[in-house]
C-alpha positions in Angstrom: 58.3 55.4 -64.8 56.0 54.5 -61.9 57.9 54.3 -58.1 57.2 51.2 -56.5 54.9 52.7 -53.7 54.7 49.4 -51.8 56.6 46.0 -51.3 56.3 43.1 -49.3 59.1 41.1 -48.6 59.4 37.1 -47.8 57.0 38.0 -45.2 55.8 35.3 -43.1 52.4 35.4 -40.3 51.2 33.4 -38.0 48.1 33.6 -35.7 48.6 32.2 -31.7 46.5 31.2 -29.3 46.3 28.3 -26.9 46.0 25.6 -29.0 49.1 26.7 -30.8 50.1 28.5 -33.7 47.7 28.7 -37.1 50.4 29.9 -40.3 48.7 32.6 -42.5 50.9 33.8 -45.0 54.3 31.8 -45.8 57.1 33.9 -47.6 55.1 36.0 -49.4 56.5 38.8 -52.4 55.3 41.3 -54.7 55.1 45.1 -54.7 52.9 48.0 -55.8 53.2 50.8 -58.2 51.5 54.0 -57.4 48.4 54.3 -58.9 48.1 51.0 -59.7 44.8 49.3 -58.9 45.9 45.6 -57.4 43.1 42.8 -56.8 44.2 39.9 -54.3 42.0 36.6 -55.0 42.8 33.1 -53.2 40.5 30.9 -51.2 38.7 31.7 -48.1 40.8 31.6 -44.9 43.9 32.0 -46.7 44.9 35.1 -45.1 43.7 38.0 -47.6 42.8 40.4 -45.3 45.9 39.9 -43.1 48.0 41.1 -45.8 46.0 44.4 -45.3 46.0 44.3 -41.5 49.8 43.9 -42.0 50.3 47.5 -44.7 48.0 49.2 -42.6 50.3 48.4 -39.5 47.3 46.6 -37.4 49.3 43.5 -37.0 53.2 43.0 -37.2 55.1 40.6 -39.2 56.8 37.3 -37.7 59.5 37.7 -40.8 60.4 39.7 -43.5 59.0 43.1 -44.2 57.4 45.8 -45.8 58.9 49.1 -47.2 56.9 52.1 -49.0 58.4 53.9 -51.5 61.4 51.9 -51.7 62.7 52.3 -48.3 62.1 52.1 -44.6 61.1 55.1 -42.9 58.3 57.5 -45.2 55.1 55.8 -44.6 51.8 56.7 -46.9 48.7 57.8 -45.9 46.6 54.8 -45.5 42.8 54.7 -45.9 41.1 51.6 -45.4 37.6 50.2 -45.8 36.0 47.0 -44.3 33.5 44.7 -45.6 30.8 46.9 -43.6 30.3 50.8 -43.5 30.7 51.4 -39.9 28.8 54.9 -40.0 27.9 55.9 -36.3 24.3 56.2 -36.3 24.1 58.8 -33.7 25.7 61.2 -35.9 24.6 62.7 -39.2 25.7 61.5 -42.5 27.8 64.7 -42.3 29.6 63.9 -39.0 30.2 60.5 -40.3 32.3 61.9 -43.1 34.0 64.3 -41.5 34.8 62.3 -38.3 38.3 61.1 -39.3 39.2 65.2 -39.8 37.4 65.9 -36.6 39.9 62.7 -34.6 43.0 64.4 -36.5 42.0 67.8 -35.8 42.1 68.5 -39.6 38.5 70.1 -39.5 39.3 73.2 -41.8 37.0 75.4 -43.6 39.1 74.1 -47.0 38.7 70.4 -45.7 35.2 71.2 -45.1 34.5 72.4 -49.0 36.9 69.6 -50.2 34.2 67.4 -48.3 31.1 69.4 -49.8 32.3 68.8 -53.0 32.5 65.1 -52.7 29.3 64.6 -51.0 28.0 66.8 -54.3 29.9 64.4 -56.4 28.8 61.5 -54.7 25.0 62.2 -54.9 24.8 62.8 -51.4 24.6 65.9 -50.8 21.1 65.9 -49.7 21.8 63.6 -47.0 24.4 65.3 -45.5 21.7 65.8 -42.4 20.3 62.6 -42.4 21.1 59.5 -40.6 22.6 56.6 -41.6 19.5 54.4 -41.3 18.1 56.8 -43.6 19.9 55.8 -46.2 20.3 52.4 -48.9 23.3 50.3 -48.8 25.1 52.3 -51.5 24.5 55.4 -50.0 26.2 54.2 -46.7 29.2 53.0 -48.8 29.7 56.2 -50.7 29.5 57.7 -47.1 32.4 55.6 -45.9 34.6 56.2 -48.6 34.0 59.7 -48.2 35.3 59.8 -45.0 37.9 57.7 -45.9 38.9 59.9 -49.1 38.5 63.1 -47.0 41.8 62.5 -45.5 43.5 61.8 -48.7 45.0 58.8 -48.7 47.6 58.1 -50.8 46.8 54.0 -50.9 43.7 52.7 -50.5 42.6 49.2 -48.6 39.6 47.8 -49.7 38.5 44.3 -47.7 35.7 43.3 -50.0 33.7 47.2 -49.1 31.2 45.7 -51.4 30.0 42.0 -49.8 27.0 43.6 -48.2 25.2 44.8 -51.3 22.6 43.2 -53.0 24.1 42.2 -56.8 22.5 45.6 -58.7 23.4 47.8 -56.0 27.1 45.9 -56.0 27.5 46.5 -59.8 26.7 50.2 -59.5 28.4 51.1 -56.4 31.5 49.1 -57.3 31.7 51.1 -60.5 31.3 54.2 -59.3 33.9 54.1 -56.2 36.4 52.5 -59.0 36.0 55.8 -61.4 36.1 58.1 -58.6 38.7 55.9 -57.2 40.5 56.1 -60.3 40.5 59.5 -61.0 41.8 61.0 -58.3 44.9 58.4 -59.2 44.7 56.8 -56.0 46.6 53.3 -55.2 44.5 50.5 -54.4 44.8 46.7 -53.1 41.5 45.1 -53.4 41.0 41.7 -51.4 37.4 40.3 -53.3 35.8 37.0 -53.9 34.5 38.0 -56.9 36.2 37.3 -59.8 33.8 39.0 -62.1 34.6 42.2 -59.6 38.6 42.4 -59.8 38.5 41.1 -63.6 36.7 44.2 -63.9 38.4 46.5 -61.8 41.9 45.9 -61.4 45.1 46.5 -63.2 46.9 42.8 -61.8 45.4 40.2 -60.0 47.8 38.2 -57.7 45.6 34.3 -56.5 46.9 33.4 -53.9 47.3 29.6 -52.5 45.6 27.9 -49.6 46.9 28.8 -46.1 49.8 29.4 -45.4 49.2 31.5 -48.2 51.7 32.4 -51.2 51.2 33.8 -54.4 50.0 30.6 -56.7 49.7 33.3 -60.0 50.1 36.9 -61.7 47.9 38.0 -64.4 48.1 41.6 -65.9 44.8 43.1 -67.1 44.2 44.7 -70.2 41.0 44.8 -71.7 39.6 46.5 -74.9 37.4 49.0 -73.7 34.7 51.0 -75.7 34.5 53.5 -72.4 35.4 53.3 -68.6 32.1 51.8 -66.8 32.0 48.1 -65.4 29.8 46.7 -67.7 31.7 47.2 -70.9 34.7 45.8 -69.2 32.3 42.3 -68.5 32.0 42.8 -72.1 35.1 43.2 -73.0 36.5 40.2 -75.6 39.4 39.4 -73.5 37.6 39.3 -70.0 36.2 35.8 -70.0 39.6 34.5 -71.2 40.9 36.7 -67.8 38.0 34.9 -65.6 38.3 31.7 -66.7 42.5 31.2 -65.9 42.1 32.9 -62.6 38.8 30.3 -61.6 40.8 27.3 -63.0 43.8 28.5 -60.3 41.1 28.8 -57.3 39.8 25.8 -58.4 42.7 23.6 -58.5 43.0 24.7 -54.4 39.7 24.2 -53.3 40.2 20.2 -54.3 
């Protein structure tokens, strides 16, 4: 049976400044299972991304709480990738992927093949020398989840790592980080505006409400699958019944 790698309990955030207080998320529950590939959808502002800033321990909560694997205490490596790449272009693709090892003083010659191999894998390992204005959009975002993979995360935060693209390159890229994602049986929360995107990807989709944010709806994933690539699950025969619930939801908050 899967362990419940994450949960999130009637927590409650609010942002402060001097105008006051701005509520973000308002008693807020679920959990994750390990390896299980959760998409978070809800309208913008409502506090998606704090909920990652929160797991990832960038902010702390006002009330309630968060526990991994059951209990207080054992925390999970956490890897987590923004909206934009972040690559340092004064170093080479290389030092890009490795600089996470480099900050931990991981840097081994085993590390070192583990990130060979991936840059192999990743159809970058020609650029390994290059720089990242040397490479397209994809490229860079294959780098930064390179680095981030090379310290092997046992969860994965991903705030929308694909927004940047242009739609082609979005469609590829997306489907070949979920795969590689996927097979090394990573656990993933996924904050996207793209229905299409975590219809496609994900195993659950929580929507979530305007702000103060809670969880509106729930909807399990299963599509009929011919083979694993992105475009037969948009092609799947249950995936516009999926997309079409989850925009009636968002649409009901954005009136």
């Amino acid at each position: 049976m899967e362990s419940e790698l994450v949960k999130i309990d009637h927590l409650s955030f609010s942002y402060h400044n001097l105008n006051g207080e701005t509520k973000a998320l308002d008693d807020l529950t679920f959990s994750v299972k390990e390896g299980e590939f959760l998409a978070i959808v809800g309208p913008s502002g409502c506090g998606k991304s704090t909920i990652l800033s929160l797991i990832a321990g960038l902010l702390q909560a006002e009330e309630g709480g968060i526990t991994f694997y059951g209990k207080n205490g054992k925390k999970p490596g956490i890897g987590y990738m923004l909206q934009h790449d972040h690559l340092f272009e004064w170093r080479s693709i290389w030092q890009n992927v490795t600089l996470g090892l480099e900050i931990q003083h991981k840097l081994t010659e085993e590390n070192k093949r583990k990130v060979e191999k991936m840059l192999d894998d990743y159809g970058l390992a020609g650029f390994a020398q290059k720089r990242p204005s040397e490479l397209s959009g994809g490229m860079k975002q294959r780098a930064a989840l390179i680095r981030t993979m090379a310290l092997e995360p046992e969860i994965l935060l991903l705030d929308e790592p694909f927004c940047a693209l242009d739609y082609q390159t979005r469609l590829t890229v997306s489907a070949d980080i979920a795969r590689i994602i996927k097979s090394a049986g990573k656990t993933v929360i996924l904050i996207t505006h793209d229905l299409s995107e975590a219809v496609s990807l994900a195993d659950r989709i929580l929507v979530l409400t305007q702000r103060p944010a809670h969880i509106k709806a729930e909807f399990h994933i299963h599509l009929t699958l011919p083979d694993d690539s992105l475009l037969a699950a948009r092609k799947a025969p249950e995936y516009a019944k999926y997309f079409n619930q989850i925009w009636e939801e968002l649409s009901d908050e954005n009136h």
